[in-house]
C-alpha positions in Angstrom: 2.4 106.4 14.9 1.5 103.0 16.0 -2.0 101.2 17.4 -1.6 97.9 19.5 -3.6 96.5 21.3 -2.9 93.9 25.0 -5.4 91.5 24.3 -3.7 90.5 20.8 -0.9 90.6 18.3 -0.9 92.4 15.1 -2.2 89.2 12.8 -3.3 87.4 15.6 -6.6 85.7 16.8 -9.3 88.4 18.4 -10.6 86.9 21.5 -13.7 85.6 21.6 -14.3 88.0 24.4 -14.4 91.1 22.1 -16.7 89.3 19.1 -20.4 88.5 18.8 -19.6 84.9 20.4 -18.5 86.6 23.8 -19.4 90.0 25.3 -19.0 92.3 22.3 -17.4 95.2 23.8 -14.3 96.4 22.2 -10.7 95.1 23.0 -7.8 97.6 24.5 -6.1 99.5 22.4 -2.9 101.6 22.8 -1.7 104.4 20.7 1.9 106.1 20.4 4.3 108.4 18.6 0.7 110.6 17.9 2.5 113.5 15.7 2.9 116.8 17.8 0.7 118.6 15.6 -2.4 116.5 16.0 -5.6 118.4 16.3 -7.7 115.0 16.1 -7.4 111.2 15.9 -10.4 109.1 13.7 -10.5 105.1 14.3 -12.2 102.5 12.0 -12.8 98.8 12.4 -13.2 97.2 9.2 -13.7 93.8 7.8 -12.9 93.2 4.0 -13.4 89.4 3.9 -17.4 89.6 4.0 -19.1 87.4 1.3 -20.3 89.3 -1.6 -23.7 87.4 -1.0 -23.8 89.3 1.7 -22.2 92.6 1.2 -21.7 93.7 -2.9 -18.7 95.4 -1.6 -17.5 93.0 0.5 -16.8 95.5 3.4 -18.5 95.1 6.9 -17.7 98.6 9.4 -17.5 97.6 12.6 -16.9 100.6 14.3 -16.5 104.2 13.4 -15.5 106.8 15.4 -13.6 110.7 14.9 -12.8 114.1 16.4 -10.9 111.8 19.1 -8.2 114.3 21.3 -5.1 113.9 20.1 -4.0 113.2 24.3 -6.1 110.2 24.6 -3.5 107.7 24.4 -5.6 104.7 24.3 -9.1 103.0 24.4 -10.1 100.7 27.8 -11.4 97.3 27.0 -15.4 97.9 26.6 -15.7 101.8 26.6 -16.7 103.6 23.8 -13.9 106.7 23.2 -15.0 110.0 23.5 -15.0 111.7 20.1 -18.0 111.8 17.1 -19.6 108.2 16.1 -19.8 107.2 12.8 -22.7 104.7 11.9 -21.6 100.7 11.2 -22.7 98.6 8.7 -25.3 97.2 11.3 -26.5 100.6 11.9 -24.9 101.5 15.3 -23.3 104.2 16.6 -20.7 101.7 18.4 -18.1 99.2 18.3 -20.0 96.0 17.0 -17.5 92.8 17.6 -16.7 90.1 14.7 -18.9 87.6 13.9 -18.1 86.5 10.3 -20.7 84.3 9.0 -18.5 81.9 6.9 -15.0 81.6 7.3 -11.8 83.4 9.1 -11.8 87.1 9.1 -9.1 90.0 8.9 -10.3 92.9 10.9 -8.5 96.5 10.8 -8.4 98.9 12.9 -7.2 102.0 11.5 -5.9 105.0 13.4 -5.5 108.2 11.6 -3.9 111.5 12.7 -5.6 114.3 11.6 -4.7 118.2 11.4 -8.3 119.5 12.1 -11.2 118.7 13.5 -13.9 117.4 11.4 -17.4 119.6 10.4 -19.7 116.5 10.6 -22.4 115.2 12.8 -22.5 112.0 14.4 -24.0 109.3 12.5 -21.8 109.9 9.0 -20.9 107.0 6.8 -17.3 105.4 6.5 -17.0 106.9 3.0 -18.6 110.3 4.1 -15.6 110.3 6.8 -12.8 109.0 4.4 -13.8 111.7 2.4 -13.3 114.3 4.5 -10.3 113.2 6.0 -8.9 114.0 2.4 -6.1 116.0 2.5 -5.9 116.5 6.2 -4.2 113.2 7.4 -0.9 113.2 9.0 0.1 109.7 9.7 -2.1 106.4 10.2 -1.4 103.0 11.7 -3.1 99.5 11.4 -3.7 96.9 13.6 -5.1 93.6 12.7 -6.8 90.5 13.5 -8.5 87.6 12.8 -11.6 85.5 14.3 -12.8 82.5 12.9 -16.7 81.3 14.4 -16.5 77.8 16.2 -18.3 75.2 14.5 
């Protein structure tokens, strides 16, 4: 299974664009080689570089979503998919852009194939979700990038 994206390489600079300095909706993505038996897809954009003055754990969620069809071969630049939002770090229920406060970022987006759908409302934390995918995940891709803030 792979997840790319046309507005940047895997390990390559997010445009500004698709981060808090630009218009903050969420770049195109492109998925492929979804397993047959997919019943659902889950995404979830994550940062791991976030100062631990600012987060103990270090982890930002920038955008959480599951129960995505398994047909849906993509997501156009600035829509939100249709599927089950999670809730992000800054308490939305949809894709918030990059905007590290220090330094250059890596950002993840993860795709997961899935062999049911998920029994959980919208609003459900990343751990809450990684939990439940448990046991039911049948192949998962990464794509990621970086944005550093102009000074």
């Amino acid at each position: 299974m792979n997840i790319s994206s046309s507005a940047f390489k895997n390990g390559a600079n997010i445009p500004a664009t698709y981060t808090c300095d630009g218009e903050n909706i969420n770049p195109p993505l492109m998925f492929s080689d979804v397993p047959k038996e997919t019943i659902s897809l889950a995404l979830i954009m994550e940062d791991p570089d976030v100062p631990s003055n600012v987060r103990a754990d270090n982890m930002w969620n920038h955008w959480i979503v599951f129960n995505i069809s398994p047909q849906v071969v993509g997501i156009e630049e600035g829509i939100e998919p249709t599927g089950t939002h999670g809730i992000t770090t800054s308490g939305k229920l949809k894709y918030g852009g990059p905007c590290p406060p220090d330094r250059r970022h890596r950002y993840f987006f993860k795709l997961y194939a899935l062999n049911t759908l998920l029994d959980l409302p919208e609003g459900v934390s990343k751990l809450v979700l990684e939990k439940a995918m448990e046991g039911h995940i049948l192949a998962r891709a990464g794509l990621m990038g970086t944005y550093a803030r102009g000074k």
